[in-house]
N, C-alpha and C positions, 0 to 999 in steps of 0.2 A: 558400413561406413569406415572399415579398417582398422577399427578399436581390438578387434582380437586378432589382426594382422600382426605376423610377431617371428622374428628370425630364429628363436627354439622355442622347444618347451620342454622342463626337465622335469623329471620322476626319484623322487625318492623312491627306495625299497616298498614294494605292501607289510602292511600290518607293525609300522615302528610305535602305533600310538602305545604299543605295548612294551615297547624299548624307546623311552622318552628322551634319554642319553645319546641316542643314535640319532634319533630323531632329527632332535636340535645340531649334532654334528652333521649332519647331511645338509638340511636347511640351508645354513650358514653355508656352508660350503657352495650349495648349488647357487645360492643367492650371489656370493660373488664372481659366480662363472658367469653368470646372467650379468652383473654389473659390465663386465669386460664387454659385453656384444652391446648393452642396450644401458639410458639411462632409469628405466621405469619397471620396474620388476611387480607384479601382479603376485604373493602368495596364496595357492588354495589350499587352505588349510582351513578346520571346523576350530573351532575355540574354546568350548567347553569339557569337549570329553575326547577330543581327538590326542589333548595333550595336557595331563595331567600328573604334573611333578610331585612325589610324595616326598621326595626331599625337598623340597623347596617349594611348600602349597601357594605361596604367595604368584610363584612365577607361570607366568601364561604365557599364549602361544603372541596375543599381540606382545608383550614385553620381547620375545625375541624380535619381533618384526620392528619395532622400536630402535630396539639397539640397532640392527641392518643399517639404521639411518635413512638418509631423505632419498626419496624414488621408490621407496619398499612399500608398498601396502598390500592386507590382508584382506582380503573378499570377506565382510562380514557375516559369519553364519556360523551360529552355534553347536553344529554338527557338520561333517564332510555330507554326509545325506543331503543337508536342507542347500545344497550348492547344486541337487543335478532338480529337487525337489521340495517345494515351499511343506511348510508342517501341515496346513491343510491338505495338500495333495498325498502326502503321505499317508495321513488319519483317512479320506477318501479309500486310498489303497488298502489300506488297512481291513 
């Protein structure tokens, strides 16, 4: 129906969940390159372990997407995993 019809798609670096610092400055970043072309930005990002601030435990990956402001939303999914595959299919796998 056109819903993943979409003028880019940007990539952060692999493996930032382990530079959380980076992370978040890429994000940002990418998200407002993405505001310039489009008003509706999609983030895929996991939420629980994809990005895990030890300086600041309180801060989560939806709090970034928060701050982006209105048009940004995050695919809900507690892992980048459970985005290509639900926890059952996984355990399945398993």
């Amino acid at each position: 129906d056109g819903f993943l019809n979409t003028p880019q798609i940007l990539y952060t670096v692999p493996g930032l969940h382990q530079e959380v610092k980076e992370l978040e400055i890429q994000l940002v970043k990418l998200v407002h390159k993405a505001k310039e072309v489009c008003d509706k930005v999609i983030v895929v990002y996991g939420g629980k372990f994809c990005y895990v601030n030890v300086d600041e435990p309180l801060r989560r990956m939806q709090t970034i997407v928060e701050e982006l402001g209105e048009g940004v939303v995050r695919i809900e999914a507690t892992h980048c995993m459970d985005m290509l595959a639900s926890e059952s299919e996984r355990q399945q796998i398993a």
